[in-house]
Structure formats: structure tokens, C-alpha cells
C-alpha positions as CSV (number, residue, x, y, z in Angstrom):
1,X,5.7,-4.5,22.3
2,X,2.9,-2.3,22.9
3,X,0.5,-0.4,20.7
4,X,1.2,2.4,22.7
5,X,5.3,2.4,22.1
6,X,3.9,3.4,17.8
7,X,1.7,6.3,19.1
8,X,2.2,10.0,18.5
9,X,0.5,13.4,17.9
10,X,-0.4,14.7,14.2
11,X,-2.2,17.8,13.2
12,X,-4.9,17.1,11.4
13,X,-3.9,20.0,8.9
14,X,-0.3,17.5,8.3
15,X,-3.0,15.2,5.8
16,X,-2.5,16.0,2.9
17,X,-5.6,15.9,0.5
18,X,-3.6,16.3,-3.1
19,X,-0.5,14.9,-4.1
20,X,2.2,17.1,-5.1
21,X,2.3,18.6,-8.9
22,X,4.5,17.5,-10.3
23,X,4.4,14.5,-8.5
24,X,8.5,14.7,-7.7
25,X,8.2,17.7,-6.1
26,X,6.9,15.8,-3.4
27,X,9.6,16.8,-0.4
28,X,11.8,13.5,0.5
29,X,13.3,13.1,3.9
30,X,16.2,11.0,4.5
31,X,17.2,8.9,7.5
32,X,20.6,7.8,8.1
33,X,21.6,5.0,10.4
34,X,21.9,7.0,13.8
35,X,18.8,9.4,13.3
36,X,20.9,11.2,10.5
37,X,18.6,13.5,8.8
38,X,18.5,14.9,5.5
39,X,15.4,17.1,3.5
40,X,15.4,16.6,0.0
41,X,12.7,16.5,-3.4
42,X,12.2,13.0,-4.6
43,X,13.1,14.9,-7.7
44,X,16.7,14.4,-5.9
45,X,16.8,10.5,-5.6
46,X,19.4,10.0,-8.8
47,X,22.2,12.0,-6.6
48,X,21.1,9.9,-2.9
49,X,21.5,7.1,-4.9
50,X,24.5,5.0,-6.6
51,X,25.3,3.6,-9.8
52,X,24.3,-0.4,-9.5
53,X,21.9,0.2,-7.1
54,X,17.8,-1.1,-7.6
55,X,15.0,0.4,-6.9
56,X,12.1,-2.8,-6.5
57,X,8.9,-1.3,-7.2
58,X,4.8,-2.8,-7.0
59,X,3.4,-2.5,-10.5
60,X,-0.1,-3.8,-9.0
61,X,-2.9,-1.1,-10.4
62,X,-5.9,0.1,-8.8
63,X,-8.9,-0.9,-9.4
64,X,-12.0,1.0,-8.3
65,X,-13.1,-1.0,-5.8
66,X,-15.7,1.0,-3.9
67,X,-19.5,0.1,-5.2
68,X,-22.1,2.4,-3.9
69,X,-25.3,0.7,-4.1
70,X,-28.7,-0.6,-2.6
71,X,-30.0,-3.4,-0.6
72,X,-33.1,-5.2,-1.8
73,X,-35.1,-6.8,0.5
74,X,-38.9,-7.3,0.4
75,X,-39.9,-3.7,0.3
76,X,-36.9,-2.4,2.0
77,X,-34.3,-0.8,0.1
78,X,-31.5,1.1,1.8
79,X,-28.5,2.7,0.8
80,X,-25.3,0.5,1.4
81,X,-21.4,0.7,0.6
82,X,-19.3,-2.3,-0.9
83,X,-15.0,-2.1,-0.4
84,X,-13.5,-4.5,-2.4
85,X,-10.8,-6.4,-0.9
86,X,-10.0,-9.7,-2.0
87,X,-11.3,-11.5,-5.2
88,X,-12.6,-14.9,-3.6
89,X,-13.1,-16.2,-7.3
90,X,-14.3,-15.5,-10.9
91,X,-17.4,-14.4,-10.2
92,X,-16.7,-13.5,-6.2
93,X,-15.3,-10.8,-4.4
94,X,-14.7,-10.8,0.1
95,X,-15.5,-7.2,0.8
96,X,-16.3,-4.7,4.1
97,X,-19.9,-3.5,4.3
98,X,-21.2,-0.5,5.5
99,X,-24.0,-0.7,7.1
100,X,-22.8,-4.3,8.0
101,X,-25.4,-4.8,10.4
102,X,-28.4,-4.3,8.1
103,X,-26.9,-6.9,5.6
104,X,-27.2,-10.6,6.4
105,X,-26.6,-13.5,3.9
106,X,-29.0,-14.1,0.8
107,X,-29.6,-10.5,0.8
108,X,-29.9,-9.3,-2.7
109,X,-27.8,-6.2,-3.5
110,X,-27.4,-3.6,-7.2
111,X,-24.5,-1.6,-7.4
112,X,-25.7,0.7,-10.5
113,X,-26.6,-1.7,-13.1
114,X,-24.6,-4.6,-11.5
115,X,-26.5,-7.1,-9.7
116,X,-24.9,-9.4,-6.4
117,X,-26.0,-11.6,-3.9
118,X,-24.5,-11.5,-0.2
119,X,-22.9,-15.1,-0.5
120,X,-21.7,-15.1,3.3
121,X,-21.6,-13.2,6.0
122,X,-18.3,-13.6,8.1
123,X,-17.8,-12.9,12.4
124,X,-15.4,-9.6,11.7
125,X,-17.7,-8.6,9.4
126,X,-16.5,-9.2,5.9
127,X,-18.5,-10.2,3.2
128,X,-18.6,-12.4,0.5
129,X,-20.6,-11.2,-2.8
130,X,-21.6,-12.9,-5.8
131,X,-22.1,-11.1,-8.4
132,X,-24.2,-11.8,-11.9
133,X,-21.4,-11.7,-13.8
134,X,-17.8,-13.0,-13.5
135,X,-14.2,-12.9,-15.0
136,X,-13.9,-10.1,-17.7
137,X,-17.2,-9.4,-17.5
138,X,-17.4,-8.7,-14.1
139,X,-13.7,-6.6,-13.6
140,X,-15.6,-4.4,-16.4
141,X,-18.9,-3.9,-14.8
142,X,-16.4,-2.7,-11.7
143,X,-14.8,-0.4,-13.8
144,X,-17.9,1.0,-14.6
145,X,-19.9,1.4,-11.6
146,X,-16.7,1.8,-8.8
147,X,-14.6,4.5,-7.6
148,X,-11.1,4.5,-6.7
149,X,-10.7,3.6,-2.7
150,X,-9.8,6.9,-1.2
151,X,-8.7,6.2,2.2
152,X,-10.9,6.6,4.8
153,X,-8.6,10.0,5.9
154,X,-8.9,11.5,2.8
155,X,-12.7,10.3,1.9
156,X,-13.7,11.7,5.0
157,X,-12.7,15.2,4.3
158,X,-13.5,15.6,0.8
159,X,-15.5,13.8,-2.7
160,X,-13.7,12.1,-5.0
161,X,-13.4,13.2,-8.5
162,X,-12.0,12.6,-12.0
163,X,-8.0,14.0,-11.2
164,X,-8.2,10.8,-8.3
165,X,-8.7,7.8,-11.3
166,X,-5.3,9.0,-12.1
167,X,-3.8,10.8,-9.2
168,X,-4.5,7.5,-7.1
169,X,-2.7,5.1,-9.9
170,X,1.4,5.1,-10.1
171,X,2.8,5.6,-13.7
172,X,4.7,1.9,-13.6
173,X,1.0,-0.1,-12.9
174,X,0.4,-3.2,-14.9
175,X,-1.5,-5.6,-13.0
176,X,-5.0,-4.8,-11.9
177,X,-6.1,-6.1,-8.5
178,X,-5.4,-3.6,-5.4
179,X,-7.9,-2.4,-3.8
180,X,-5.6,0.6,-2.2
181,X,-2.3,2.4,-4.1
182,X,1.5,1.3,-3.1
183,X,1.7,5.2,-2.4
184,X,5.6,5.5,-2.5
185,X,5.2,4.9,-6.5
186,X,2.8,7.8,-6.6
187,X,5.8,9.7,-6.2
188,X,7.5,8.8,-9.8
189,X,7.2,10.3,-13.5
190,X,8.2,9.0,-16.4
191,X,11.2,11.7,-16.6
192,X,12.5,11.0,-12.5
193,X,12.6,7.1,-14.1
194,X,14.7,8.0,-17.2
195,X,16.7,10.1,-15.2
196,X,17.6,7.2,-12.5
197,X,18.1,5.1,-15.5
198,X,20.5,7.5,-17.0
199,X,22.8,7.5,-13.6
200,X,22.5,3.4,-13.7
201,X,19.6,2.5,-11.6
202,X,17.2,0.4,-12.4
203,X,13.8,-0.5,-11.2
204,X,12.7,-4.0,-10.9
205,X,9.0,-4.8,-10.9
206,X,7.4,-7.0,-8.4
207,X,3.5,-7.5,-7.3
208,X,1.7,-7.4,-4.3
209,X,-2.1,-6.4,-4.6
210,X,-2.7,-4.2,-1.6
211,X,-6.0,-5.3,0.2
212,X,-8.0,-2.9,2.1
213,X,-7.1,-4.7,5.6
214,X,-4.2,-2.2,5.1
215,X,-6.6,1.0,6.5
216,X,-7.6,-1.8,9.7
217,X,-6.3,-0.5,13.0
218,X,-4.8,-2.4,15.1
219,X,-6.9,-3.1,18.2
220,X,-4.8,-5.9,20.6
221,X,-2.8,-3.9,23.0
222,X,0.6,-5.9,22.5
223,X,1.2,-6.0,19.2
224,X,2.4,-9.6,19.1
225,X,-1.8,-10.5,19.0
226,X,-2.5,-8.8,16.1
227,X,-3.1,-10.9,12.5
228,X,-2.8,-9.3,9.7
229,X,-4.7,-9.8,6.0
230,X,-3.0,-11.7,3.3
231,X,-2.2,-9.9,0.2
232,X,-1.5,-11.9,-3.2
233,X,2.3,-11.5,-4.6
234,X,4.2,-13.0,-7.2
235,X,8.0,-12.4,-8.0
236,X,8.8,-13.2,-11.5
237,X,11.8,-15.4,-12.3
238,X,13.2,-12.2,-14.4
239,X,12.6,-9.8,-11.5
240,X,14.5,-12.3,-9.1
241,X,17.8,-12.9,-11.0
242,X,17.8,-8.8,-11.7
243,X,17.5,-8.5,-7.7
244,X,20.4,-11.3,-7.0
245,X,22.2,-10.0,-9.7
246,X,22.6,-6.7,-8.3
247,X,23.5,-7.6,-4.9
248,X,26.3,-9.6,-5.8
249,X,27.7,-6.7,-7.7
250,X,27.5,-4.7,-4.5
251,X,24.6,-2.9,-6.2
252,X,21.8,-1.8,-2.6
253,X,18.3,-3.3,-2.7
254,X,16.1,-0.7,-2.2
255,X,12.3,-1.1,-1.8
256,X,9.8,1.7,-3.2
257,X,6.7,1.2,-0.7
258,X,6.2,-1.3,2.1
259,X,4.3,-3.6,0.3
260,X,7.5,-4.5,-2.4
261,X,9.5,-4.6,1.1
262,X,6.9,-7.1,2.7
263,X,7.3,-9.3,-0.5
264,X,11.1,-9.5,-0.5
265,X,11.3,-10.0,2.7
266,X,8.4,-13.1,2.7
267,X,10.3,-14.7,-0.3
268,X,14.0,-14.5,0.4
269,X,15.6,-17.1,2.0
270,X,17.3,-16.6,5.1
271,X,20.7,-15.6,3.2
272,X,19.2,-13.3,1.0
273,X,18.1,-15.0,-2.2
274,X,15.8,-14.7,-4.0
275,X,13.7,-17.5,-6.4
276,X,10.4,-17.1,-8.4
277,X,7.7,-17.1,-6.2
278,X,3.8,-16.6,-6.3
279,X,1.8,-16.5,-3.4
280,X,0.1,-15.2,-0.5
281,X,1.7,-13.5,2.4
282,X,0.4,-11.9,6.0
283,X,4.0,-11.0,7.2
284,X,3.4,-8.6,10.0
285,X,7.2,-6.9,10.3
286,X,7.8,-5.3,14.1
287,X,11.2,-4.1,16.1
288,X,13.5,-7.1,16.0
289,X,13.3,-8.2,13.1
290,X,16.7,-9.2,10.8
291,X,15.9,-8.1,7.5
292,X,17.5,-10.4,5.3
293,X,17.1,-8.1,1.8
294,X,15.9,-5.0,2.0
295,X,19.1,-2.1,2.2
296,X,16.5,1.0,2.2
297,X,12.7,2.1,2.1
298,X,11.8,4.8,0.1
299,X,7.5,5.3,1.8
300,X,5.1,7.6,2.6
301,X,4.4,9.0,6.4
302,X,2.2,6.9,8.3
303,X,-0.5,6.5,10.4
304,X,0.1,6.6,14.3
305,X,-0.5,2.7,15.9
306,X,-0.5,1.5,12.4
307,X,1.1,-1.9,11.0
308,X,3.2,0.5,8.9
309,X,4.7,2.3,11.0
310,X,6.0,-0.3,13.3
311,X,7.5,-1.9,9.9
312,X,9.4,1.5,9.5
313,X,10.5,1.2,13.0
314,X,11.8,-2.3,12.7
315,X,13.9,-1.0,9.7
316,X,15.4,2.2,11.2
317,X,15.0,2.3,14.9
318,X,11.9,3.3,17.1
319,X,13.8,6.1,18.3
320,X,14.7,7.0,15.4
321,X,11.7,6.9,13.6
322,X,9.8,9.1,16.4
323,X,12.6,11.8,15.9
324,X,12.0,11.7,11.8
325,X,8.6,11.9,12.0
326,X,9.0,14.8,14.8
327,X,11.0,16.7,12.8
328,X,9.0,15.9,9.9
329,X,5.6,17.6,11.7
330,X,7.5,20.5,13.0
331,X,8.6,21.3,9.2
332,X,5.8,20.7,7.6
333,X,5.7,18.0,5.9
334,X,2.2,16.4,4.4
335,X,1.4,12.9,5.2
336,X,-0.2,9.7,4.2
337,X,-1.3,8.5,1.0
338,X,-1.5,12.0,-1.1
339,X,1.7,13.4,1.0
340,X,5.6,13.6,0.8
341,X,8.0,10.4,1.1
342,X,11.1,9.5,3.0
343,X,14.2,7.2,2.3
344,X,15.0,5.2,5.4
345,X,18.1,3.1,5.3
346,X,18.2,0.2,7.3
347,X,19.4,0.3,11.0
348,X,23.3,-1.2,11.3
């Protein structure tokens, strides 16, 4: 297909800069098989939902992987930008660079009071750092001296402050190591979750930690070209008999965020199942796909020409999905990362 079919028009005033307070007031539109279309409050999920059904959800956390800093070099010392991306080992991080052009490899780099060394220098621009320090020592120094990884639409228009080391964290995360939020599970408190419990469904937590490649655009014109960046995942044994389990009571699979889909649907096997798995994955889901787990999507609005949204067309429909998000303009509702949410159900 072409990059062109995912393209449409959004007012720039449809980005939202703050997520919703409480954060299930968010607004929650659903799509039906056949364009069916529903506006709701993710407050409203218990009632769109059935006893027996799961709702899988990413417990990765944030980290704050953004490390504003300076390059060293003889007696030049400018100002430069570090995005974490993917740890590359205990004492390593791969990263993007800004200004990439003025960094080459050996350069020596100090990101507040933590030193690193540009360890290589790779031909799409990505780094690899070394830093001074390494294991605990080093996710600490990061914790000290980063800030959360605003996406570039939301950075752009504002500075980051103290409410974003919370607002940009879901109340369910565990496992540090994403370098951008699964923003679906920004959505949920602690009272929607007892609620869903109450009305017998559960959630089921799975990890995938989100790498920055998920704010790349996509540049090849058929869409086929383009390669995406693999994310680390694991699947606990516990999570995968819960998810089994509930299928073959009847019980709908449905995935909070398209990074918990994207996991399912890279370890199921090709009727469904699910084992224990632990891995990497750069599954790049487009129209004609055969999903062979997920029932429904619960995600965010996304960006035009983005990975994401042709993943929400291959569940619901292209057609479809340019209709929702039509309606969803022309009513209002805020996108991307800090906006509202939507519950697509899976094409027949």
C-alpha cells in the first residue's frame, strides 16, 4: 500500500498538551464492525465490556530518557541532546542525537554530572554511548539527570515539568525500560481497575519496552519498504495461561495500547495460543493482516502516515478508521499521547 492511503488532515489545536483529570474522563470512542460508532468516557469501559472478558495491558515504566548535556572536545563545548532508546548493555545505551552531525565517535560527552563516551556512530544516525557507570549505578545517575521523553508534538509546544514524571507514567507500571509511555494505560486509575474487577474483568500484565523508533516517520512511499525498530517483550508463563484461559471460556482478548497488541500477536501461534515468551520483536502490522488473538484495541488517536495508524486500520478497516477519526475531529476530540482513547473491535 501506499503512505499516502494513512494520510489525513488534523488541526493543530486537536493535540492535546494535558491528559484528562481525572484521567477516565478521557472521552472513549467506539468502533463497531461496519464503522458503528459510539462516544463514550473510558470511565464507561465496565458497561462496553463483559463478564470473562481480559483486558492485556504493558506494565513497562518510563524511564527519563532524555539527557541534556555537553560535548567536549578540545576547546569546543556545545550544547547537545541524548534520547534514549535501547540499552545496548550494562554500562551502554543506542540513542538519537541532536545535533548528530557535530558528534562523531570518541567524542567525550557530560550529561550533568554523568560522564559518556560516543562508543559508535551508526549510518541512520543512532548512537551508541558509554557511559562511566553501568547497571544500578548507571539507571540511577539517569534518573537523576533525565527527563521524561515528551514526544516531539508535545515538547515542541511547551516545557516539561514536575505533573509530566507522573502524568507520562500509567498507574499499573512495573518494569523500567521504555523510553516513550504505552499511552492507552494512561487512561486508567486505580478506582476504573477495581471497578472492571468488580464486573469480572481482569487485566493481564504483559511487557513490551517502547523505544523511541515509535515517534520515526515513515519515509518509503509503499509501505511494504519500511523496517521498523525492535522493542524487547517478555510474556510471563502466568500472564499466558490467564490469556488461554479466558479464550477458551469465551472470555474476548482485548489489548490496552498497541504495543500489548504487537506482542500477542508476535507470540501467538497461528491458532491463537499463547506460551511464555521473551524476546525481541519488529512486527510491522498493515491492512491484510489475520490477527490471530487480539478481539479489540482500546488506543489513543494517532499520527497521520504513522506505523500506528495503519495497525489500527488493519484491525478495523481503512475505511472505517478514516470515518472514526473524521468524526472524531469534527467533535472534538484531543489526540495523541496526552489525548482521548478509542475501543476498536476487530473487523469480521
Amino acid at each position: 500500500m501506499q503512505l499516502s492511503d494513512f494520510d489525513f488532515e488534523l488541526p493543530e489545536d486537536r493535540i492535546a498538551l494535558r491528559p484528562a483529570e481525572p484521567r477516565d474522563s478521557a472521552r472513549l470512542l467506539q468502533v463497531r464492525p461496519g464503522g458503528v460508532l459510539s462516544d463514550h468516557q473510558v470511565r464507561d469501559l465496565p458497561s462496553l465490556l463483559r463478564a470473562g472478558d481480559i483486558l492485556v495491558v504493558n506494565e513497562t515504566r518510563v524511564i527519563p530518557a532524555r539527557l541534556k548535556g555537553r560535548r567536549l572536545r578540545g576547546d569546543s563545548d556545545i550544547a547537545v541532546e541524548a534520547t534514549l532508546h535501547q540499552r545496548a548493555s550494562e554500562g551502554a545505551w543506542r540513542a538519537f542525537m541532536r545535533p548528530g552531525k557535530k558528534i562523531v565517535e570518541g567524542d567525550s560527552l557530560r550529561f550533568g554530572d554523568l560522564p559518556a563516551t560516543v562508543a559508535a556512530k551508526g549510518e541512520a544516525g543512532e548512537f551508541t554511548l558509554e557511559f562511566a557507570v553501568s547497571g544500578p549505578d548507571l539507571d540511577a545517575a539517569i534518573a537523576r539527570v533525565g527527563e521524561m521523553p515528551l514526544p516531539p508534538y508535545i515538547a515542541s509546544k511547551r516545557r516539561q515539568d514536575a505533573r509530566d514524571r507522573s502524568d507520562y507514567q500509567t498507574v499499573y507500571a512495573r518494569t523500567e525500560g521504555s523510553v516513550a509511555a504505552p499511552t492507552a494505560g494512561l487512561h486508567f486509575t486505580d478506582g476504573l481497575i477495581g471497578r472492571l474487577g468488580a464486573a469480572g474483568i481482569d487485566l493481564v500484565p504483559v511487557t513490551l519496552h517502547v523505544g523511541a523508533g515509535t515517534f520515526l516517520p515513515v519515509k518509503a512511499e509503499e509501505t511494504d519498504k519500511h523496517v521498523m525498530h525492535a522493542e524487547w517483550g517478555e510474556i510471563t508463563p502466568e500472564a499466558a495461561a490467564r490469556i488461554n484461559a479466558a479464550r477458551a471460556a469465551g472470555g474476548r482478548v482485548v489489548c490496552v495500547g498497541t504495543t500489548s497488541l504487537r506482542l500477542l500477536e508476535s507470540a501467538a501461534s497461528e491458532d491463537g495460543r499463547l506460551e511464555a515468551w521473551t524476546g525481541e520483536t519488529d512486527i510491522f502490522i498493515t491492512p491484510g493482516r489475520r490477527f490471530r488473538i487480539a478481539d479489540a484495541l482500546m488506543t489513543n488517536f494517532h499520527l497521520p502516515k504513522s506505523t500506528l495508524f495503519m495497525l489500527v486500520s488493519a484491525l478495523a478497516g481503512l475505511g472505517e478508521m478514516r470515518a472514526a477519526y473524521a468524526h472524531a475531529i469534527a467533535d472534538g476530540y484531543r489526540f495523541y499521547s496526552y489525548g482521548d482513547a478509542s475501543l476498536l473491535w476487530r473487523a469480521t
